[in-house]
N, C-alpha and C positions, 0 to 999 in steps of 0.2 A: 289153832282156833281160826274161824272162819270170820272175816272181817264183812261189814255191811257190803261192801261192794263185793263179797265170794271169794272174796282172796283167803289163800292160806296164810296166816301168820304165824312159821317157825321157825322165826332166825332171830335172835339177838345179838345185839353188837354191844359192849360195855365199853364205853372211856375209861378206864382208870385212873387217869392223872390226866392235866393238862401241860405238864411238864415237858420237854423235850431235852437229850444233849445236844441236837442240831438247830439249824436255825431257819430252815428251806424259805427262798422268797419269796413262794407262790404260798407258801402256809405260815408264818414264826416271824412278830417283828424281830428285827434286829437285833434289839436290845435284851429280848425274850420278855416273860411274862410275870408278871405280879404273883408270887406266890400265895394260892391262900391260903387260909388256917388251916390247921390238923383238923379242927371239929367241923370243920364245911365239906371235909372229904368222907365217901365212904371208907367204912371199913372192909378186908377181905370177908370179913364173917357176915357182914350186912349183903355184899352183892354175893353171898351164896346163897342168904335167905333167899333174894329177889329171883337167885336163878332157881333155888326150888320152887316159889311160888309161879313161874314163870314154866315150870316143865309141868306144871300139875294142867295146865293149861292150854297145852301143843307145842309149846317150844322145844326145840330138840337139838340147835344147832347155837352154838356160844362162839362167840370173835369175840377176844378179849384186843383191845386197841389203848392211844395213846391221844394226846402227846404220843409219848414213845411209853410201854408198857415195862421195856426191861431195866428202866432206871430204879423201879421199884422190888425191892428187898421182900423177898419170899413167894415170888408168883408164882414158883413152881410149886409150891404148897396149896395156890390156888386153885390151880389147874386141877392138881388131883384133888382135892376136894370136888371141885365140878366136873369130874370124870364118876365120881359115885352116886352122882344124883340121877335118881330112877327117870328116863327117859331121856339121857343126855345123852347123842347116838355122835355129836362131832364137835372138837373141841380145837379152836384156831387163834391165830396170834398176826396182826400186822404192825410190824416193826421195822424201823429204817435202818438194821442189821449192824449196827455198829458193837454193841455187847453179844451177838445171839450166838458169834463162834463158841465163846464160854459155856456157855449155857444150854446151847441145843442140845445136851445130851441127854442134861437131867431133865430138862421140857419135855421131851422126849418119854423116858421112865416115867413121868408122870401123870401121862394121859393124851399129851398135845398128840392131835392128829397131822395136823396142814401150819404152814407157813407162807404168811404172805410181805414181802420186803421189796419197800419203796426204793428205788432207784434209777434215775434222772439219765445218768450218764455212763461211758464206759470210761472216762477219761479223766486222768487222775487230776489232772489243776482242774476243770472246769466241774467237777466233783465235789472240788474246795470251793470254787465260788458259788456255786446253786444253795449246796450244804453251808455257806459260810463259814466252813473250817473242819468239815469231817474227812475221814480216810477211806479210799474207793477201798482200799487192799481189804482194809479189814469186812468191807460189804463181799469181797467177791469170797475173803475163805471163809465166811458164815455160808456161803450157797454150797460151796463146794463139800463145808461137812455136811449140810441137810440132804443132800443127795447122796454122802457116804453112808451117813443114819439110815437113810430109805422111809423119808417122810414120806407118807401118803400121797401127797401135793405140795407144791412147790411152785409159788406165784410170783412173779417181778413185775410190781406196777410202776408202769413211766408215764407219769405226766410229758403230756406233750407242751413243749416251749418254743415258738415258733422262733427263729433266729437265735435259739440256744441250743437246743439237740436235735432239732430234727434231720440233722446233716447223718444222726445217730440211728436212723430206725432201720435200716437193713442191716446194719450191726447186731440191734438185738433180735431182729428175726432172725437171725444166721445161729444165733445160739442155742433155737430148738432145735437145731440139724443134730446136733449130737449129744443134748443135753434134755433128762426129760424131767421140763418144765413147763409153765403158763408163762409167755411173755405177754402182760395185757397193759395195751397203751389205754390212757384215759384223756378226755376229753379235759382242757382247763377249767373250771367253773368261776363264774364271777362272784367271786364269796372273798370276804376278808382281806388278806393281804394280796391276792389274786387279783382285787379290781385294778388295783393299780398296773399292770401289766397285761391284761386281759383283751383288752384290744388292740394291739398289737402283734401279745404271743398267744392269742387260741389260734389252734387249729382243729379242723373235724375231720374226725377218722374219715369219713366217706374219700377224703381226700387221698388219702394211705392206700385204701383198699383198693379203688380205682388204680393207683399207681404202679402195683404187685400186682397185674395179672396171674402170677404163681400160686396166689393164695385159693386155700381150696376150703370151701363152705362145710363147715361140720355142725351136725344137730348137737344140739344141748339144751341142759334144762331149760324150762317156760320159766321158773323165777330165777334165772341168772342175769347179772348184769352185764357178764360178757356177750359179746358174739365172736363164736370164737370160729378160727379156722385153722388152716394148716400148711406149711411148707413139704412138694415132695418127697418122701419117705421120713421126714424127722420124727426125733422123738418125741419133741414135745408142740404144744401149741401156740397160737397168737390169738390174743383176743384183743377186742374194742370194747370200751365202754364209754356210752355216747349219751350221756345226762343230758347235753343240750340239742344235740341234733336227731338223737331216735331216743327218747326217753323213755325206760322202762318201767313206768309207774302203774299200768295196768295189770301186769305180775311182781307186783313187790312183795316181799314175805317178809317184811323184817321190821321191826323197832329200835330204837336205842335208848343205852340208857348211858347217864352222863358221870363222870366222878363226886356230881354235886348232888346227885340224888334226885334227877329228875326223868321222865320217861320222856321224850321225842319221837313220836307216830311217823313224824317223817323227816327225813333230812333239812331240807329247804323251808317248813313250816315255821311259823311264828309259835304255832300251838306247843309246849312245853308243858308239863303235870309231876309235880314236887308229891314224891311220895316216901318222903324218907318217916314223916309221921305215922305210915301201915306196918314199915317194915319188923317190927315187933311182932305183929300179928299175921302168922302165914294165909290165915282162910280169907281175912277182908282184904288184906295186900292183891291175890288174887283174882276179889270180886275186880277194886279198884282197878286191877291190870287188864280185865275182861273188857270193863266197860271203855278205856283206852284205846284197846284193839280195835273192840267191834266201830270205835268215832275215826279211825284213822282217815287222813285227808285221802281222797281219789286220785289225786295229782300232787306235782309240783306246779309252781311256773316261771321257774328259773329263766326261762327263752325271753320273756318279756319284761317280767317286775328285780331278778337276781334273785338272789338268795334272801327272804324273809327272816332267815334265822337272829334269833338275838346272841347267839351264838356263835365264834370262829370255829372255824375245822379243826382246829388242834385241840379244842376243847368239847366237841363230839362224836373223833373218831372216824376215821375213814368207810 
């Protein structure tokens, strides 16, 4: 669907929980987070409605995200359910890989195309501290079987931590040499448990890119958020993803939707629209989601005001 500004809108991203096992300090207080009711969350059968009302409409591409996604019981029932739904062409998962070794396979069987898995670090204590208490081993043999499976894609996004890993980033570009992967560092954003560290540890990719005269410029899509490139002869890629210093809001394609049942036209927006009262009815749900689309904001303006969201990032999905 063609949004007021001519954009195309076919990407959805669904929170499913805001739950996490880890605690990352740039995303998860300490303490973690307020559970809430069972009847505030969607259900699985509720966000298939929304994704069929949602595919009748141009959507075609599902990221199902978290919190973390895999703490919840039966998603790979979800999955294939949202692999049946008539125009549903790509079907994706971003998780901080700590349960995905288990479970890649039946993901897998069920529809999942792509995997995208958050990871900071190569190094097993400083893995425990970012994570406040997760196991690197068990992130690296989740990647090692999705590349035995023969995932489609295969993405490792690194938040950049200025005087925490970045001593780290020719380590993981060294990884597409033989490995075929997306390694995409991300820019810090000033959101949530991030402001507090934020001036200090951002850093912007321009910085990186300058620094690797090696890296070589590769075309790709106009609605990606990567910019990606490439190390001589490797397998896999590097990409940047730069929210606050090249923002990509003039090709955005995507919406989210939250575990609480609400639509978000844009990440950083204040603007939010509770549609859990449509979701019974697939043709107004729909209408509702149309006219959503066509109001999406033209921008962010994270570079100046931060993040407007009423919302943390663990509770709307990466």
């Amino acid at each position: 669907m063609i949004d007021k500004y001519g954009r195309n809108i076919n990407y959805l991203r669904v929170s499913l929980t805001d739950r996490c096992n880890l605690r990352c300090i740039y995303c998860m207080p300490e303490e973690g987070v307020q559970k809430l009711h069972h009847q505030d969350i969607l259900r699985f059968e509720d966000v298939v409605k929304v994704v069929k009302a949602t595919a009748k409409i141009g959507i075609n591409k599902i990221r199902y995200t978290g919190g973390e996604p895999l703490i919840l019981k039966g998603i790979d029932k979800l999955i294939h359910e949202t692999s049946k739904i008539e125009g549903i062409k790509d079907i994706s998962i971003t998780t901080n890989g700590i349960l995905l070794y288990d479970s890649a396979e039946e993901l897998k069987k069920a529809g999942l195309n792509r995997v995208n898995i958050s990871l900071d670090t190569l190094k097993e204590d400083r893995f425990y501290k970012i994570t406040r208490g997760g196991s690197l081993k068990s992130v690296i043999r989740a990647i090692e079987k999705c590349i035995s499976l023969g995932y489609g894609q295969i993405k490792i996004n690194s938040v950049l931590l200025k005087g925490i890993n970045d001593d780290e980033i020719e380590n993981f570009m060294n990884l597409t040499k033989e490995l075929p992967i997306h390694v995409r560092f991300i820019e810090l954003m000033p959101m949530g448990e991030a402001f507090g560290i934020y001036e200090k540890g951002s850093i912007k990719c321009d910085e990186i890119i300058k620094k690797f005269d090696s890296l070589i410029s590769v075309n790709n899509e106009k609605s990606s958020t990567a910019e990606l490139y490439k190390l001589p002869n490797a397998k896999g890629m590097v990409g940047f993803i730069r929210p606050i210093s090249c923002k990509f809001c003039e090709d955005c394609n995507r919406i989210r939707l939250t575990s609480t049942g609400t639509i978000k036209p844009c990440l950083h927006s204040e603007e939010e629209y509770d549609i859990k009262k449509y979701i019974k009815n697939e043709g107004i749900l729909a209408e509702v989601l149309k006219k959503i689309i066509s109001n999406k904001p033209s921008e962010h303006h994270l570079e100046e005001q931060g993040s407007l969201s009423a919302k943390m990032m663990y509770q709307i999905g990466g």
